[in-house]
C-alpha positions as CSV (number, residue, x, y, z in Angstrom):
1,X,45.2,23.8,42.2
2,X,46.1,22.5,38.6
3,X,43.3,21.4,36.8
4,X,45.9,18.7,35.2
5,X,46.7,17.7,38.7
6,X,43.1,16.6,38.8
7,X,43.4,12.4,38.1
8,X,40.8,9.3,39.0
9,X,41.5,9.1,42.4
10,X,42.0,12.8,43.0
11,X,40.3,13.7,46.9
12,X,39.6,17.6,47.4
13,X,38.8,18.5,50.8
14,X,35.5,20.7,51.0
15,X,36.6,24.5,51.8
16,X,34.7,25.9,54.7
17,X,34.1,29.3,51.9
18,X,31.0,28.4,49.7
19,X,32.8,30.8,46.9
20,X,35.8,28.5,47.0
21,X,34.1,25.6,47.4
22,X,31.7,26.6,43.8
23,X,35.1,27.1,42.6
24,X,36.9,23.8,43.1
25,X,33.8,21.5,42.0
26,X,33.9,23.9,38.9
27,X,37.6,22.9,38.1
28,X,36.6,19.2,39.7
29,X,33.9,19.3,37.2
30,X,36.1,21.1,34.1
31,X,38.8,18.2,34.8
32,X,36.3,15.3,34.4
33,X,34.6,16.7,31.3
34,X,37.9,17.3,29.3
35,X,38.3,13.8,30.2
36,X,35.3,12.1,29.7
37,X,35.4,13.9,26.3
38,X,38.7,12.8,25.5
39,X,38.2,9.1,26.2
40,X,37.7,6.5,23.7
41,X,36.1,3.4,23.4
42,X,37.3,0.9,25.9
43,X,38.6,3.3,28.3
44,X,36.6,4.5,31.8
45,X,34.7,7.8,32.1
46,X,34.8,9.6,35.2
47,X,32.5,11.7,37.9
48,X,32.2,13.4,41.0
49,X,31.7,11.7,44.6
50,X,31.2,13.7,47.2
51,X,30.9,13.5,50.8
52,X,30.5,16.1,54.0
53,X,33.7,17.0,54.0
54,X,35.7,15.9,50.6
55,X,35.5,15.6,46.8
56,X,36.8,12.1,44.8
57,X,37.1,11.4,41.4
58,X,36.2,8.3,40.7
59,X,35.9,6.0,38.0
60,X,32.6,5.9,36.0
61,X,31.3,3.8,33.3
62,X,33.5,1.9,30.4
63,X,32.6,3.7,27.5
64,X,31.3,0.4,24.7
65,X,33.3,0.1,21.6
66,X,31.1,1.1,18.7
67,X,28.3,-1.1,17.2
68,X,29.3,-1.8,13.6
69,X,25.2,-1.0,11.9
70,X,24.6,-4.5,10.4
71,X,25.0,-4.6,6.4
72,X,21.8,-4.6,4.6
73,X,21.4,-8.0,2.9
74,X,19.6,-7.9,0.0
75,X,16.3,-10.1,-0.2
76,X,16.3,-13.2,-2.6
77,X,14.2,-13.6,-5.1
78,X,12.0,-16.2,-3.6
79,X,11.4,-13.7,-0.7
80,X,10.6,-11.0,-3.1
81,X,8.1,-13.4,-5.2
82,X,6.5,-14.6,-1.4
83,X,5.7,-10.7,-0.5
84,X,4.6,-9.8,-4.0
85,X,2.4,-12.4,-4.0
86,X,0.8,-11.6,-0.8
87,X,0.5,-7.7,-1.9
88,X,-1.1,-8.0,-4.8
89,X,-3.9,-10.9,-3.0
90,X,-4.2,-8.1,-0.4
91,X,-4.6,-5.2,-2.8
92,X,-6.9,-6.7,-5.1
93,X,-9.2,-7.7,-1.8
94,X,-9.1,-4.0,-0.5
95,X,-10.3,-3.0,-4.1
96,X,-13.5,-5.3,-4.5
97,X,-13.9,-4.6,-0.4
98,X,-13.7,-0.5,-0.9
99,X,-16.5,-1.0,-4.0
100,X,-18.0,0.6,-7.0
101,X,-20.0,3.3,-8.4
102,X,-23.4,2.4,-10.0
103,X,-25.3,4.9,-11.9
104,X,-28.8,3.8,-11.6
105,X,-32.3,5.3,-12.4
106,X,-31.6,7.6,-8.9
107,X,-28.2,8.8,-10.4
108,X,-24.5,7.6,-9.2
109,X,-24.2,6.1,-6.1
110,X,-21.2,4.1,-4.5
111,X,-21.7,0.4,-2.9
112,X,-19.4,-1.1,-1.0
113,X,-18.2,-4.8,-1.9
114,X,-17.6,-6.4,2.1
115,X,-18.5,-9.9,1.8
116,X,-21.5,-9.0,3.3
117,X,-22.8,-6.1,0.6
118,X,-21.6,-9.3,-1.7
119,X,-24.4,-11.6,-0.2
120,X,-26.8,-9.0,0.5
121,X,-26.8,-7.8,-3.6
122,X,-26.8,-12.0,-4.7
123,X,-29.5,-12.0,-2.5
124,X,-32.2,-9.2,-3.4
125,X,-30.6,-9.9,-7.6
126,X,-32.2,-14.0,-6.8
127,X,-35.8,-11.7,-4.9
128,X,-36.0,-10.5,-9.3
129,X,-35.4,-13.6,-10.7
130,X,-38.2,-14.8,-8.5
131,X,-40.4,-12.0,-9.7
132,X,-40.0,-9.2,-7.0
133,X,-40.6,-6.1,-9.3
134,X,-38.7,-3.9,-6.3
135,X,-36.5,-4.6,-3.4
136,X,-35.3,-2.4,-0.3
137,X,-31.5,-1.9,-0.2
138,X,-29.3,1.0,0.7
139,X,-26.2,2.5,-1.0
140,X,-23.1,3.8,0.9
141,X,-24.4,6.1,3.8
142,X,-27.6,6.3,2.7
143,X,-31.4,5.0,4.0
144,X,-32.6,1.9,2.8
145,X,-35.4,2.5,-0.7
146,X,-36.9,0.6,-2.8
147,X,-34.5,0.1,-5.4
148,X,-36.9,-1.2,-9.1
149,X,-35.9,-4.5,-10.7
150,X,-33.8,-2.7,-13.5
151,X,-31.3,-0.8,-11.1
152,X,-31.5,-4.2,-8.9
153,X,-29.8,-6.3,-12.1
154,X,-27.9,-3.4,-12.9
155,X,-26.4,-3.2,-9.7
156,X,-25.5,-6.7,-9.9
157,X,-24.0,-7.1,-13.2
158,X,-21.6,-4.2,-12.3
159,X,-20.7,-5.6,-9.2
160,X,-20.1,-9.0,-10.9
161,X,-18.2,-7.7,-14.0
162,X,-16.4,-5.7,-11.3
163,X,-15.5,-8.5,-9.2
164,X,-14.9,-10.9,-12.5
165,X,-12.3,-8.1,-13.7
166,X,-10.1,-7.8,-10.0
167,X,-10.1,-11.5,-9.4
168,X,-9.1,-12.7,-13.2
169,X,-6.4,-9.9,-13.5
170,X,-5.0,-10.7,-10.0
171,X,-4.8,-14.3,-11.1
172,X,-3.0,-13.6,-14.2
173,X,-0.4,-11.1,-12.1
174,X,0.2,-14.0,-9.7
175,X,1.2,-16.0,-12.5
176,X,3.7,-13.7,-13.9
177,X,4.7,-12.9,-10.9
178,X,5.5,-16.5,-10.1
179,X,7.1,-17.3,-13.3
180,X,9.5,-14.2,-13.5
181,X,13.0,-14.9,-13.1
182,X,14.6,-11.6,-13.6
183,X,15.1,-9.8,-10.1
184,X,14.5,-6.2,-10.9
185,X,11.6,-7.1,-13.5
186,X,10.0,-8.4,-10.2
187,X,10.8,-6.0,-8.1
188,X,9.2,-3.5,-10.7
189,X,5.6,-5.7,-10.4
190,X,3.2,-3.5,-8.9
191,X,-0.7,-4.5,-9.2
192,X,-2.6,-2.4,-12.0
193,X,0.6,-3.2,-14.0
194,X,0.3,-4.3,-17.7
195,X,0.5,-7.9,-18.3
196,X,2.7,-9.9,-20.8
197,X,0.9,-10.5,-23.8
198,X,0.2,-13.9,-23.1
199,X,-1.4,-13.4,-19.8
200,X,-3.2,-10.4,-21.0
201,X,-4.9,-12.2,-24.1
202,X,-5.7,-14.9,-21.6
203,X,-7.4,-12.8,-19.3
204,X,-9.1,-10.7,-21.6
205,X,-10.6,-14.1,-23.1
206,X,-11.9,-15.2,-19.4
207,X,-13.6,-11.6,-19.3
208,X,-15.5,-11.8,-22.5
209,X,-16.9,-15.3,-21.7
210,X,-17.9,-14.4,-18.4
211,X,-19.2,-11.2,-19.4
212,X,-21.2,-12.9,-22.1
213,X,-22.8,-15.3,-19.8
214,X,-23.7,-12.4,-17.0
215,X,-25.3,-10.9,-20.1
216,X,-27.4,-14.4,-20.9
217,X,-28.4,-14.2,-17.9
218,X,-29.8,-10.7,-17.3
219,X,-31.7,-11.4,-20.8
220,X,-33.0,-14.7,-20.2
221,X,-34.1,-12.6,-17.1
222,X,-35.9,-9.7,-19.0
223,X,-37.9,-12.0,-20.8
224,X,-39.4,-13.4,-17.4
225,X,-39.3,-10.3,-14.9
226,X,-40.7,-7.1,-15.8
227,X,-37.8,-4.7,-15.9
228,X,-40.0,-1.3,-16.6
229,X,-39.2,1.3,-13.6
């Protein structure tokens, strides 16, 4: 037998020799591959029934005509602004959240800034102001000490000025990046990029008047508390 006589439809009865028999589903089998290899898109693929007694090529599954991959389409401008804006509220509130280092009296440690750590410094910083000369608190992964009045308002100024800095410049990158009108110039906005001028001297004036009133506060404070460690 011809394997080109082999077509869908094609019934081979089953030789009582299992050598022949190996060799007629391997030219069965031969037959339908070159096929099924051959066929194109629209067109049926083919496979092996079989019974007791008899072979049958039958017809198999319509092979689909290709799926075209969709074209890209390029995001608008408003979409870009929407998830710039949201990247850079995210990434500034990962940066106060993952917190600071503090040098104090007891060397560096690092504080985390969870809105939590955030109460719980505003809250020992108000035990000075009320005349606590030490309060317990703990740094990152470490036991909770008595930490003296002068690493206590140290503490909190660097967390403040910290906190001042990330929320001020965010603001100001919100702004440019909802004024920009140039695609690619927003596309290129990452946060920790440099301002435009404007912005920039704008938000450096916020940070000097906020940084000056932290600082009339913590001296006002020195001449009330005793800040000696």
């Amino acid at each position: 037998m011809d394997e080109n006589e082999i077509s869908l439809g094609f019934k081979a009865t089953k030789p009582d020799s299992t050598d022949e028999e190996s060799e007629l589903y391997a030219k069965l089998e031969s037959a339908v591959n070159e096929h099924n290899s051959a066929a194109q898109p629209g067109e049926y693929q083919w496979g092996i029934s079989f019974t007791d007694s008899e072979y049958e090529i039958i017809q198999g599954e319509i092979i689909p005509e290709p799926v075209e991959p969709p074209t890209p389409v390029e995001p608008t401008i408003e979409e870009i602004r929407t998830k710039k804006l949201s990247t850079a509220s995210a990434t500034c509130e990962q940066l106060i959240y993952d917190g600071i280092d503090v040098t104090l009296s007891t060397g560096k440690k690092h504080f985390s800034l969870q809105i939590a750590d955030q109460s719980n410094i505003d809250g020992i910083f108000n035990a000075v102001t009320l005349g606590a000369t030490a309060y317990p608190y703990h740094a990152d992964g470490e036991l909770c000490t008595m930490f003296s009045a002068s690493d206590i308002v140290l503490l909190y100024m660097s967390y403040k000025n910290f906190v001042t800095a990330q929320t001020t410049y965010c603001n100001a990158l919100r702004q440019w990046i909802m004024r920009e009108k140039d695609k690619d110039t927003l596309l290129a906005i990452e946060y920790g990029a440099t301002l435009p001028d404007d912005l920039n001297e704008e938000m450096n004036k916020i940070l000097a008047a906020a940084n000056e009133q932290v600082q009339a506060i913590v001296s006002k404070l020195a001449a009330t508390v005793d800040m000696t460690e």
